[in-house]
C-alpha positions as CSV (number, residue, x, y, z in Angstrom):
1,X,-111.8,-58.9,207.6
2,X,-109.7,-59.0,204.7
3,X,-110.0,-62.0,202.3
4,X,-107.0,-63.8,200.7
5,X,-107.9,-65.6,197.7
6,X,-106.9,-69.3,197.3
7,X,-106.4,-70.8,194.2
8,X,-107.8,-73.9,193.0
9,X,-104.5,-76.3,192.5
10,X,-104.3,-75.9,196.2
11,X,-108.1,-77.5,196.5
12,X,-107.9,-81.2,197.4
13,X,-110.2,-83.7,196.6
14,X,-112.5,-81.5,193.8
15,X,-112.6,-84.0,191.2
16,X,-116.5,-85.0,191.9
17,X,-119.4,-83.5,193.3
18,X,-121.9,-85.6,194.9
19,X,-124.2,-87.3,192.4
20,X,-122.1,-85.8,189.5
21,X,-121.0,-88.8,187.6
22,X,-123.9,-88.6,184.9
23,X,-123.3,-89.8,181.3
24,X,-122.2,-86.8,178.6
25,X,-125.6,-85.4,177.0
26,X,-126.2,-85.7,173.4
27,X,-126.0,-82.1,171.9
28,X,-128.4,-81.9,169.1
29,X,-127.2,-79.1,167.2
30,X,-123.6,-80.2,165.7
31,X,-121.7,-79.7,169.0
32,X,-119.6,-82.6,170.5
33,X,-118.5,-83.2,173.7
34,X,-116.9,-86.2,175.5
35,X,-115.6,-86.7,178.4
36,X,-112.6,-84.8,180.2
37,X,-112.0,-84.0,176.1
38,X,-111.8,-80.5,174.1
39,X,-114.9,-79.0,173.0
40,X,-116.0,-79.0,169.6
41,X,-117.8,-76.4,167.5
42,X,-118.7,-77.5,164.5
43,X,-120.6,-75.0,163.3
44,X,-120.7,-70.8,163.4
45,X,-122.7,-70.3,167.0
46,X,-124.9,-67.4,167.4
47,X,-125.5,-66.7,171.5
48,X,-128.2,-64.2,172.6
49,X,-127.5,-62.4,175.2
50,X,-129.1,-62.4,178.1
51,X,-132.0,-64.0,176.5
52,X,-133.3,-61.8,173.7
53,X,-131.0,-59.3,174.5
54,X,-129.7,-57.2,177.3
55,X,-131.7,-54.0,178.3
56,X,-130.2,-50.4,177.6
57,X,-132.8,-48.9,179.4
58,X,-131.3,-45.1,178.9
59,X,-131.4,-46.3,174.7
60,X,-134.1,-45.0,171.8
61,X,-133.2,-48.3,170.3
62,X,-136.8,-49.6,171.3
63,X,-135.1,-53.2,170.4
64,X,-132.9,-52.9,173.4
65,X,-136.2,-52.9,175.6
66,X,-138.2,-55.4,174.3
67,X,-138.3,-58.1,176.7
68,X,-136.8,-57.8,180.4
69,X,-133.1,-59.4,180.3
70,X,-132.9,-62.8,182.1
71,X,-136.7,-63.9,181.9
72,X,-138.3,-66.8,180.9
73,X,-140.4,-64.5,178.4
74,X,-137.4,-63.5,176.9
75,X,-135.8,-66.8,176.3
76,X,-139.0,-68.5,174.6
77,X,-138.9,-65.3,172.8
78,X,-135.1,-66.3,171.3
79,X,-136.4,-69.7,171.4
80,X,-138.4,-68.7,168.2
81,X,-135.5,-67.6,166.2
82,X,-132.8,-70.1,164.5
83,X,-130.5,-69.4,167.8
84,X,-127.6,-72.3,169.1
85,X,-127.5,-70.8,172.5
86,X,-128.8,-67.8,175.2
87,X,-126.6,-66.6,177.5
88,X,-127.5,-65.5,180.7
89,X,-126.4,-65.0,184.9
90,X,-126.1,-67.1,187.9
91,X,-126.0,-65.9,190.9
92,X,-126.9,-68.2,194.0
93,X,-129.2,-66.6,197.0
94,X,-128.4,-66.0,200.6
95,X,-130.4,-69.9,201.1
96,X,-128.5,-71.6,198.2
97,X,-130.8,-71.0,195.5
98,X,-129.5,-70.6,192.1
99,X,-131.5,-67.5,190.0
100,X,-131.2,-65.8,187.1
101,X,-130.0,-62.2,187.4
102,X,-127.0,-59.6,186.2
103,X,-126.3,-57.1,188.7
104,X,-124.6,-57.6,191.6
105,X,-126.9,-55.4,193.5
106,X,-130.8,-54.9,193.2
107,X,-132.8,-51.5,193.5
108,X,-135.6,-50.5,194.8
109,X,-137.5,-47.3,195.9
110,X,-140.0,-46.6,199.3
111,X,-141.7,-43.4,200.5
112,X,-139.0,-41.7,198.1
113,X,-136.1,-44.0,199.4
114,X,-133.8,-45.6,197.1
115,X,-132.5,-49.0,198.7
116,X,-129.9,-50.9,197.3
117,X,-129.1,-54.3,198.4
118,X,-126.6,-56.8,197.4
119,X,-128.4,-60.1,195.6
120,X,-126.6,-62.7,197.1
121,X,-127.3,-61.4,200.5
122,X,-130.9,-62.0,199.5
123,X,-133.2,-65.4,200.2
124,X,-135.3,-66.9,197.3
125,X,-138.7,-65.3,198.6
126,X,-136.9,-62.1,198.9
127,X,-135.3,-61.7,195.5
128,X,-138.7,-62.2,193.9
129,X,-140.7,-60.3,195.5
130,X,-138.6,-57.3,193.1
131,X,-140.4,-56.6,190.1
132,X,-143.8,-58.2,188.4
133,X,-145.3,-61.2,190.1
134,X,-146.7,-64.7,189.0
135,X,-149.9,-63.9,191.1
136,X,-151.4,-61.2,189.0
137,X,-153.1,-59.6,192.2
138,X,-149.9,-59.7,194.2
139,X,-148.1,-56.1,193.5
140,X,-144.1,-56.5,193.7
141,X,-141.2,-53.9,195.0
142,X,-140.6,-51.6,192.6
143,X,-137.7,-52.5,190.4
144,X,-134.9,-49.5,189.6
145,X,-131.6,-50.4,188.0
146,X,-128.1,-48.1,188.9
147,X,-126.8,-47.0,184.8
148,X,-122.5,-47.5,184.3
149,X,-122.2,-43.2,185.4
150,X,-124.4,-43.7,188.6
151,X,-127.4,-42.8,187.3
152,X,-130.9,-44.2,188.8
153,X,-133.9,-45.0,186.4
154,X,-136.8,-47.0,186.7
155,X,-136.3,-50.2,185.0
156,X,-139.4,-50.5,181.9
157,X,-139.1,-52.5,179.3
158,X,-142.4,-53.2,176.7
159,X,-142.6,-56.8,177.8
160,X,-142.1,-57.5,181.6
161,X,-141.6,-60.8,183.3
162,X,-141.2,-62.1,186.9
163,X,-137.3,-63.5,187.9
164,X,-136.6,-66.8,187.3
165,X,-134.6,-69.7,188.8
166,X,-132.1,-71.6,186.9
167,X,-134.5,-74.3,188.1
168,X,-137.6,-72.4,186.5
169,X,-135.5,-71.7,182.9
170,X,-134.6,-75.4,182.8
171,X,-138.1,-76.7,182.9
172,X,-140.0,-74.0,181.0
173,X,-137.7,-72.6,178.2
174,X,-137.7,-74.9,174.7
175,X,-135.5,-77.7,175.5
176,X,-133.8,-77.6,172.3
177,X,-132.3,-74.3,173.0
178,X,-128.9,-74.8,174.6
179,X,-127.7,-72.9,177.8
180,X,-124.7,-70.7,178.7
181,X,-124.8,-70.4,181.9
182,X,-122.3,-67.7,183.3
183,X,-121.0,-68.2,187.2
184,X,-121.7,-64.2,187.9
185,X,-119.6,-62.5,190.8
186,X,-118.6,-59.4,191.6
187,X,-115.5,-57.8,190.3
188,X,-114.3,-56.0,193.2
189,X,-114.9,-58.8,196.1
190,X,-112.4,-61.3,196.0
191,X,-114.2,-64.7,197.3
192,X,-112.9,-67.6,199.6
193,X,-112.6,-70.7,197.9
194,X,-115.2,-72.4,200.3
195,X,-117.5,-69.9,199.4
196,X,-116.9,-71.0,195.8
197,X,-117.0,-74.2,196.3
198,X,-120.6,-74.0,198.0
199,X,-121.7,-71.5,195.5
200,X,-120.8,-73.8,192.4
201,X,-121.8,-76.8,194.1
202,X,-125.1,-75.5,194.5
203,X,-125.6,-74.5,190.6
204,X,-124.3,-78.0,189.3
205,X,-127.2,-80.0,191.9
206,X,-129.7,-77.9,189.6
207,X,-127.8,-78.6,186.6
208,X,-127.1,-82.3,186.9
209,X,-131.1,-82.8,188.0
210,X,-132.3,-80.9,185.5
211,X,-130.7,-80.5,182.5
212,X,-132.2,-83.4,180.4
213,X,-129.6,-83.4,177.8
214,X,-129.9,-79.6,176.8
215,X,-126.8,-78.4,175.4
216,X,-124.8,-76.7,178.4
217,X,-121.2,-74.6,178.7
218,X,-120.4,-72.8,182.0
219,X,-118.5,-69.5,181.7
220,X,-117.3,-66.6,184.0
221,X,-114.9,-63.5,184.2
222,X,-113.7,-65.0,188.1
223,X,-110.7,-67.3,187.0
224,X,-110.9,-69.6,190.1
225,X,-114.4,-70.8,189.7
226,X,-113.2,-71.3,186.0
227,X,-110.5,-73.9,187.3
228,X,-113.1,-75.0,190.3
229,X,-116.3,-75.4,188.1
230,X,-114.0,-77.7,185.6
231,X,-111.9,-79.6,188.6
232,X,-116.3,-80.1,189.9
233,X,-117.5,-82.0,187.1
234,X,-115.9,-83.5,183.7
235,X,-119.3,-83.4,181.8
236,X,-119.5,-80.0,180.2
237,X,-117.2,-77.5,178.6
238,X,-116.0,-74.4,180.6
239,X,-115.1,-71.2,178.9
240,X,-112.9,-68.3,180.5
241,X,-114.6,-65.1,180.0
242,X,-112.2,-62.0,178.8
243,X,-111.7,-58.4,178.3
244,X,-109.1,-59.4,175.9
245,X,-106.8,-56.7,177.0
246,X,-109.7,-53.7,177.1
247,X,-109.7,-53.5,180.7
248,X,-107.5,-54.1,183.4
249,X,-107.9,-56.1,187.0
250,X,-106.0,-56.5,189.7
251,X,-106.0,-60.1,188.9
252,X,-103.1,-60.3,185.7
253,X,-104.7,-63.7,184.6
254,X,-107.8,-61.0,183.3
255,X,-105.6,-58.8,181.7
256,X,-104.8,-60.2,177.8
257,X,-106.1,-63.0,175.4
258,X,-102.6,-64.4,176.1
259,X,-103.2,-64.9,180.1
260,X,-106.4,-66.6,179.2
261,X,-104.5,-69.2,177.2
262,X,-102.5,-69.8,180.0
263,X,-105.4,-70.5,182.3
264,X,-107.7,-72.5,179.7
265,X,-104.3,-74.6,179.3
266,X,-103.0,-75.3,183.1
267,X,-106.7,-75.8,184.4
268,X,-108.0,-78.2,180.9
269,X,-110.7,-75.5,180.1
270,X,-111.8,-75.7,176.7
271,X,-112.7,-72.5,175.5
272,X,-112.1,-68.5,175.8
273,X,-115.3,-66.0,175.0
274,X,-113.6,-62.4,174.9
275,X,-114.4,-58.7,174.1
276,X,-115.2,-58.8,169.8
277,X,-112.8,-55.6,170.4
278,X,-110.1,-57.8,172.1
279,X,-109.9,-60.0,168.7
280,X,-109.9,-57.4,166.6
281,X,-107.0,-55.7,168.2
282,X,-105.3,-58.4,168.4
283,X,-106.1,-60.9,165.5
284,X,-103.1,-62.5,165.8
285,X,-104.4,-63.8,168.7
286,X,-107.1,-66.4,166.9
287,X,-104.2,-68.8,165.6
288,X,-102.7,-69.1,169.0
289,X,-105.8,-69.9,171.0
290,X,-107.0,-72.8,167.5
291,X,-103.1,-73.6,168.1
292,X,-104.0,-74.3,171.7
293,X,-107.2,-76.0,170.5
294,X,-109.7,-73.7,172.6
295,X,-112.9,-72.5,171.0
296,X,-113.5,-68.9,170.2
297,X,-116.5,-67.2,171.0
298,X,-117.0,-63.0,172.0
299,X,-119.3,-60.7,173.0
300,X,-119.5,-56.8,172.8
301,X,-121.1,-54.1,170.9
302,X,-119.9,-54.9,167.5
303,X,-121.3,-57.9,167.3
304,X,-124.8,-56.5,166.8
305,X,-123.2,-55.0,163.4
306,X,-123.4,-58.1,160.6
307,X,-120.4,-56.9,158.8
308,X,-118.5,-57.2,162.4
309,X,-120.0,-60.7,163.0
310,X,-119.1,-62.2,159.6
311,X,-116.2,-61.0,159.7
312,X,-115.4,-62.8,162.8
313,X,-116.6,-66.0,160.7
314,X,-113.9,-65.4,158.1
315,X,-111.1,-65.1,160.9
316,X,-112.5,-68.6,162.0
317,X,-114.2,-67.3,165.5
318,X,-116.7,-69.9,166.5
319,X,-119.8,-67.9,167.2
320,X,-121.1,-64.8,168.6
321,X,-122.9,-63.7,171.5
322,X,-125.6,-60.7,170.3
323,X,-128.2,-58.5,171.7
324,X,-130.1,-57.7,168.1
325,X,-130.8,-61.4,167.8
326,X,-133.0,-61.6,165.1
327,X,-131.4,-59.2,163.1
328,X,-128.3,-61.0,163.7
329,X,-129.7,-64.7,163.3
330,X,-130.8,-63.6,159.8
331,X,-127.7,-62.0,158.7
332,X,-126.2,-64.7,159.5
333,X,-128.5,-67.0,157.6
334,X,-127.8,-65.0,154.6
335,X,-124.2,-64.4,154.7
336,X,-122.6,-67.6,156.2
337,X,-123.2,-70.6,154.1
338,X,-121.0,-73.0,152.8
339,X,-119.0,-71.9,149.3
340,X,-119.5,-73.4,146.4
341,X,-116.7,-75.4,144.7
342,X,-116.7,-73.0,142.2
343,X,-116.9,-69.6,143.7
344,X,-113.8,-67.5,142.4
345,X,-115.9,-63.9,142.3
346,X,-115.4,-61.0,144.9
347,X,-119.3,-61.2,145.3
348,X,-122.2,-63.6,144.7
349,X,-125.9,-62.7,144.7
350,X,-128.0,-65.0,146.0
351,X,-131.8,-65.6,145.7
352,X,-134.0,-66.5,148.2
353,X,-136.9,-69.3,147.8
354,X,-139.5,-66.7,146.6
355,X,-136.4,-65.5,143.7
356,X,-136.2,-62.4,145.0
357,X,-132.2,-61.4,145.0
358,X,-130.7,-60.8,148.6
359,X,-127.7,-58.3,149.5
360,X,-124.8,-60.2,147.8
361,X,-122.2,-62.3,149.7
362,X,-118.7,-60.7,150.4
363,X,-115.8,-63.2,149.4
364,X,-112.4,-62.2,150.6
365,X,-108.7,-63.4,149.2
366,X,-106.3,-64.4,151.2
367,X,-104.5,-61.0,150.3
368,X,-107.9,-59.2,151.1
369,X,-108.0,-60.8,154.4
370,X,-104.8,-60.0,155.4
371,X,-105.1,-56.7,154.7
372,X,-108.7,-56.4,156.5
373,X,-107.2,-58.2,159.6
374,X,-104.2,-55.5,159.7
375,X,-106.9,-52.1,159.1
376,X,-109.0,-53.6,161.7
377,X,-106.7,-53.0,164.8
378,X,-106.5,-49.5,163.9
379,X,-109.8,-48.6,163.2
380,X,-110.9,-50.1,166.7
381,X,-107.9,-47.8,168.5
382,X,-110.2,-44.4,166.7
């Protein structure tokens, strides 16, 4: 049966979920929130991504494979480093439970079969029964994962974990450690809004009962739950997640940095996290979406290079979302800091506590910038 999607202006009667109206929690890191107001970030963010980082299992980057993506031992794991924020996926289960996982579809392999079955079609029990178990004498389904050309391979990392609820994550990672919690759904099915609706409704019962205060933004690629999530509760910020123009959907409000404005805009959303390689194509982007008073954050390859990420911080971005999080966290610590009054050199060393001299500090004119911001489009076009 073919599906028409509905869009969320035609929803009446979203402005409250049950047991929603909870007072705004206080963010203990610099960022503001009020209610039904714009989101503040007062400070440069850095995000990791799916935790510690995602996995690139087919890599020789032995970083990349760490800690298994999406796991409470790779959050406490970025919980030890100076991070603002991990990022990580939300899909609910076939019996309305929200867990923690990226792909739309989970593998697995019996007497030399390879089954693959879709993750929302799954219950709770069934879901984690994939992959290691709590019970160390229980043995779990062997966990494979499907590569972007097709490709099956068994999914080992160095550090392996059991899947997690949303639940689980609130109540056992650091509570200091604020959450982005993507909405995940599947590009290529496009969703009722009931569906939506009872999908959403059942992530914010687990938010609102056990969130404590933590530091929380909601994001996701599917525009409607954008607008739903946002018309569902007036406590925390929602972000529309981009390609920035990189890739393009059947859905036009997916397709440019511009679009996304529009959305953020006509459904009160208060910030945009795009492609890094989005931005840099289109710079001139970043003054329409401050313009539009939207935060800025991105996500993408580059931003596990330092030079990329800081200068994101000189464009005025408001934070990053990375894989190499400690390499990044420290880069950052070293590069971003507030300029002295009288800082009128190129470059400035600076020592760390034990005198030893780190790398020096790039400073850029406005006539430097400029330039930089012009070379950058082409360079990401090679």
């Amino acid at each position: 049966m073919a599906l028409k999607a509905v869009h969320v202006s035609d929803v009446p009667n979203l402005d409250q979920v049950p047991g929603a109206l909870h007072a705004a929690p206080t963010f203990s890191k610099g960022v503001e929130l009020s209610r039904w107001s714009s989101f503040k970030v007062p400070k440069f963010l850095v995000v990791g991504h799916r935790g510690h980082g995602m996995n690139q299992l087919q890599s020789d980057d032995r970083r990349m494979k760490a800690f298994k993506e999406n796991t409470i031992l790779s959050f406490n794991s970025a919980a030890k480093l100076p991070l603002d924020f991990i990022e990580f996926d939300v899909q609910v289960t076939k019996d309305d439970c929200p867990i923690i996982f990226h792909d739309n579809f989970i593998l697995s392999e019996e007497n030399g079969i390879v089954f693959e079955k879709r993750v929302t079609e799954l219950t709770l029990n069934e879901f984690m029964c994939y992959g290691p178990q709590e019970e160390p004498e229980r043995l779990g389904k062997s966990l494979l994962r499907k590569t972007k050309d097709g490709k099956i391979i068994n999914w080992e990392v160095e550090s392996d974990d059991p899947h997690c609820t949303l639940q689980e994550a609130f109540q056992r990672v650091e509570p200091s450690l604020g959450f982005n919690i993507e909405l995940k759904f599947d590009d290529h099915v496009v969703y009722p809004q009931d569906y939506l609706i009872r999908v959403l409704q059942a992530i914010l019962k687990v938010v609102f009962d056990y969130a404590n205060g933590r530091p929380i933004i909601f994001s996701t690629f599917q525009p409607d739950a954008a607008l739903l999530v946002r018309k569902l509760q007036s406590i925390y910020p929602v972000f529309f997640l981009t390609n920035g123009g990189t890739e393009i959907y059947y859905d036009t409000r997916r397709n440019s940095l511009e679009e996304a404005v529009k959305l953020c805009l006509e459904g009160g959303l208060q910030g945009i996290v795009s492609e890094v390689k989005g931005i840099f194509r289109n710079p001139v982007a970043i003054s329409k979406i401050k313009e539009s008073k939207l935060s800025l954050l991105t996500y993408g390859k580059l931003n596990n290079v330092p030079e990329a990420v800081y200068m994101q911080h000189l464009m005025g971005i408001d934070g990053v979302i990375v894989d190499l999080v400690r390499e990044i966290t420290e880069a950052v610590a070293n590069l971003i800091k507030p300029p002295a009054a009288t800082e009128e050199t190129l470059s400035e060393t600076i020592a760390s506590d034990d005198g030893a001299a780190k790398e020096p500090k790039p400073h850029f004119s406005e006539r430097e910038l400029s330039f930089l911001l012009k070379l950058i489009p082409e360079l990401i076009q090679l």
